[in-house]
Steps between C-alpha positions, in 0.01 A plus 500: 500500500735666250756296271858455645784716314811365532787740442743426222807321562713288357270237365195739437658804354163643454370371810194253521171572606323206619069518453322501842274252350810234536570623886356301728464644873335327817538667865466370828541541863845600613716404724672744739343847633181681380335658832107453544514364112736264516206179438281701328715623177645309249864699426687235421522503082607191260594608160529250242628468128482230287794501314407232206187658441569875509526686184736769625817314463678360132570146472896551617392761815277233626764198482726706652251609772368143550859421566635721724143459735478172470581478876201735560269357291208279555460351196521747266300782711748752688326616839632816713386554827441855686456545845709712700256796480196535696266645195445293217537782278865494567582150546351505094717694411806370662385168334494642148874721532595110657382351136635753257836478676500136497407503143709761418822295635388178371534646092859605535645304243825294627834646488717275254850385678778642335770175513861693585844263566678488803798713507847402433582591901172309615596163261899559684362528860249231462781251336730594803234425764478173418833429418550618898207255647628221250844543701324502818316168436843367345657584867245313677667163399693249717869641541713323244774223636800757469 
């Protein structure tokens, strides 16, 4: 297995490449066609990353990371699964483009709000909205004696 290259992007502008050593991949049966092979190969692929431990990512890239994930992570360990392909070659690969691109969106650093105020017209309208439903509600009252 060969070390994952994530393209650069916004948080990695040189990239990352992420050691083999830390990828962690298990296969099984899957589900779904696969002809005379179907419960004899193991295409399905689990590709795992343990973001706390791995040395590819700075101190700030892996806060950030842990998160943005931290709906897809199991403890600290991100898992993709592969296996809409029939050969496990493939369904590898799919697993690995699923990581980088996961990774890749998870270091985009936030985009600061810029605070504006309301417009002069917006303020006007919004005054004379309620200045209409407080006359409504007014209206709504018993009739007066006269």
């Amino acid at each position: 297995m060969d070390d994952l290259y994530v393209p650069p992007g916004p948080g990695a502008p040189r990239g990352l490449r992420i050691p083999a050593a830390e990828l962690t991949e298990q296969f099984s049966r899957s589900s779904g066609p696969g002809g005379q092979g179907v419960n004899t190969t193991d295409s399905r692929v689990q590709l795992s990353l343990d973001l706390a431990t791995t040395t590819a990512l700075s101190d700030t890239q892996r806060e950030r990371a842990m998160d943005r994930l931290a709906a897809r992570l199991s403890g600290t360990t991100l898992t993709i699964s592969a296996e809409e392909n029939r050969a496990q070659r493939r369904n590898r690969t799919a697993a690995r483009e699923r990581l980088a691109a996961l990774l890749r969106e998870s270091l985009v650093p936030p985009v600061a709000r810029r605070s504006t105020r309301p417009t002069k017209g917006s303020q006007r309208r919004r005054l004379e909205g309620k200045r209409r439903r407080a006359q409504i509600k007014r209206n709504r009252g018993r009739p007066g004696i006269e």
